[in-house]
VOGU-3710 file (C-alpha; in Angstrom, 3 decimals, decimal comma):
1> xxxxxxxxxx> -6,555/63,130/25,273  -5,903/61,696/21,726  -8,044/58,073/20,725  -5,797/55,808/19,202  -6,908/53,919/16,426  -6,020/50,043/15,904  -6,336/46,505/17,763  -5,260/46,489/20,979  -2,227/44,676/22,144  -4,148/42,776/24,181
11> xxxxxxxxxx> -6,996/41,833/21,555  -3,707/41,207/19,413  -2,036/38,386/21,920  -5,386/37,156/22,045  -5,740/36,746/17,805  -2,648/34,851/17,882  -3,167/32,468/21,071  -5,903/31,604/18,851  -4,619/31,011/16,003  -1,934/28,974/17,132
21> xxxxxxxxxx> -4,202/26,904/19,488  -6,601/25,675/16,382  -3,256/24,599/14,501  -1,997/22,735/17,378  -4,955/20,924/17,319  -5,409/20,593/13,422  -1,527/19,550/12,971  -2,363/16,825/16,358  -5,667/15,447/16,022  -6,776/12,649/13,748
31> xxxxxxxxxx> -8,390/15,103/11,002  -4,815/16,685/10,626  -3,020/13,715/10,718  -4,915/12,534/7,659  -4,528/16,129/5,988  -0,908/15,335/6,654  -0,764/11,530/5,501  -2,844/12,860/1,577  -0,188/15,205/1,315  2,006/12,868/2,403
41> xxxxxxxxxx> 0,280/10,310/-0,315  0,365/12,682/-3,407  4,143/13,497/-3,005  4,786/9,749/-2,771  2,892/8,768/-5,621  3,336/11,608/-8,258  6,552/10,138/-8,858  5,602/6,635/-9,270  5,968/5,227/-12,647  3,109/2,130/-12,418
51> xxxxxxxxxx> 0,484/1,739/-10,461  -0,969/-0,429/-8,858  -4,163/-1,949/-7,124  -4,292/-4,643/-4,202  -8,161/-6,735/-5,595  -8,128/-9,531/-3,054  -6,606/-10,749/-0,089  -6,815/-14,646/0,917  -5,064/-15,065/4,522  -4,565/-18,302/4,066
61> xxxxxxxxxx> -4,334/-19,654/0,306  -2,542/-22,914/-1,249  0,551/-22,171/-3,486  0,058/-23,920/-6,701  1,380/-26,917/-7,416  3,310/-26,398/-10,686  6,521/-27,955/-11,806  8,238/-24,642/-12,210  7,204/-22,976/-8,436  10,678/-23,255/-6,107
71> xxxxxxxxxx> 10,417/-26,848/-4,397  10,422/-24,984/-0,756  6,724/-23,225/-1,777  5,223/-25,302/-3,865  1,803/-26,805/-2,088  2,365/-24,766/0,987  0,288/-22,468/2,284  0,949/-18,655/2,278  -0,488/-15,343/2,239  -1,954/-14,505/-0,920
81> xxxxxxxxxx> -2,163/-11,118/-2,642  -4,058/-10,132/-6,044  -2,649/-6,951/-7,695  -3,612/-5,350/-10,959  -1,900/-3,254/-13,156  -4,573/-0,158/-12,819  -2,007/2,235/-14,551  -1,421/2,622/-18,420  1,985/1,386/-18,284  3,162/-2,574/-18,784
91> xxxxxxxxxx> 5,140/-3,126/-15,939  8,647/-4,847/-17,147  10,266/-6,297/-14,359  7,644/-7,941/-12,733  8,408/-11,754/-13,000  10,977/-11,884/-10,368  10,089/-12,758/-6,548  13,325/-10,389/-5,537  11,296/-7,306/-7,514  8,519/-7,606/-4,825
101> xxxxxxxxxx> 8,123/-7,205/-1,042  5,202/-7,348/1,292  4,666/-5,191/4,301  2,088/-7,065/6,899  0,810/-4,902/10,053  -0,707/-6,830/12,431  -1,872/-6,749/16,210  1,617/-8,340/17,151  4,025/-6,062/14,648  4,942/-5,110/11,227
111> xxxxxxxxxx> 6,702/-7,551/9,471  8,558/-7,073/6,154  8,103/-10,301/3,759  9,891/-11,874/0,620  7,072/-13,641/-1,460  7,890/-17,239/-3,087  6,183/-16,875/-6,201  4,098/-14,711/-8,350  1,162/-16,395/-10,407  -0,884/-14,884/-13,629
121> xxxxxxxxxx> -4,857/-15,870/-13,132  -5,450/-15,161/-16,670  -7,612/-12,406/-16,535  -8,497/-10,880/-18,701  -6,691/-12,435/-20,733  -3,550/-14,908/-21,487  -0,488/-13,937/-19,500  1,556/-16,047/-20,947  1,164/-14,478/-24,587  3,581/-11,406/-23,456
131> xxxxxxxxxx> 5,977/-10,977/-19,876  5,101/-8,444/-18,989  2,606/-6,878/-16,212  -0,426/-5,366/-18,968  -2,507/-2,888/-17,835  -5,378/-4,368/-16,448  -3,755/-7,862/-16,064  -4,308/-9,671/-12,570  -1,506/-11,724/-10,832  -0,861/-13,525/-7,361
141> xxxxxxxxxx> 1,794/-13,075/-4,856  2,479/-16,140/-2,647  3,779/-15,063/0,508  4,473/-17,969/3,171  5,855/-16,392/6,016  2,580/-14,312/5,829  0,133/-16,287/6,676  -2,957/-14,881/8,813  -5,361/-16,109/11,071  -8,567/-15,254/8,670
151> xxxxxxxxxx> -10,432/-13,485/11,775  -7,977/-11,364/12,113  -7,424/-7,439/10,778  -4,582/-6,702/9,158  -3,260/-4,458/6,869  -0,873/-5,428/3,342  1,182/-3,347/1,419  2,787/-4,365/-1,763  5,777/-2,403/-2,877  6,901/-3,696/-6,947
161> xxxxxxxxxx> 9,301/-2,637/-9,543  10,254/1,285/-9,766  8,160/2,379/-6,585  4,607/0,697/-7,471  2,574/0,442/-4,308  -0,372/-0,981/-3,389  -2,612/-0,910/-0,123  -5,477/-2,735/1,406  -7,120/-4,260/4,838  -8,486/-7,116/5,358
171> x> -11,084/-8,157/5,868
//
């Protein structure tokens, strides 16, 4: 009688039943799913020109009440967002509402939302001085259809000019 040498086809099926089991699970369970959402992530972003950061969230915020805000905002209350240019880039077209939109998740849905107006704080430093977005510059977007109930969690996502995108949850 001759001895074969090898893995048997049985210890073989077994290897693979295996194997395909553990990425079942890895592609299906939580774990995978965020594997899958940073890869996800890094092919969205390494093509994105600015970026930028979401610093605060106010649920329920007063739009200033400047001469120059539209006349269907101005005083209101709304949803407001603080972004920051975090990238080294001056964004360009950031001035215009129509440049921005707002995606709200919520316990009742997700809602995609125009904002009203977009304010510069000041920090750090002038805004007015150039019009652009600088680097490192901090401005507001009003967003009245967005307004929260402050004991609530939700989650904002900011989406500017040339595929800047920001993310946050609040609280």
């Amino acid at each position: 009688m001759r001895v074969r040498t090898g893995i048997s086809r049985t210890a073989a099926e077994v290897i693979l039943l295996v194997v395909a089991t553990a990425l079942a699970l890895l592609l299906l369970s939580p774990v995978g799913q965020m594997i899958m959402g940073s890869i996800h992530r890094a092919v969205v972003t390494s093509h994105v020109k600015y970026q930028l950061e979401i610093v605060a969230v106010d649920p329920r915020a007063t739009v200033p009440d400047y001469p120059w805000v539209p006349a269907s905002c101005r005083g209101g209350t709304a949803l407001a967002v603080a972004i920051k240019n975090v990238g080294d880039e001056p964004i360009e077209e950031y001035r215009w509402e129509q440049d921005w939109a707002l995606v709200l998740r919520n316990s009742t849905g997700t809602y995609t939302l125009a904002p009203c107006y977009l304010d510069c704080t000041g920090l750090p430093w002038d805004c007015s001085a150039d019009p652009r977005l600088e680097p490192g510059e901090i401005w507001i977007v009003y967003v009245p259809s967005g307004v929260q109930d402050p004991d609530e969690r939700f989650v904002v996502e900011i989406f500017g000019p040339e595929g800047s995108r920001a993310v946050r949850a609040y609280p």
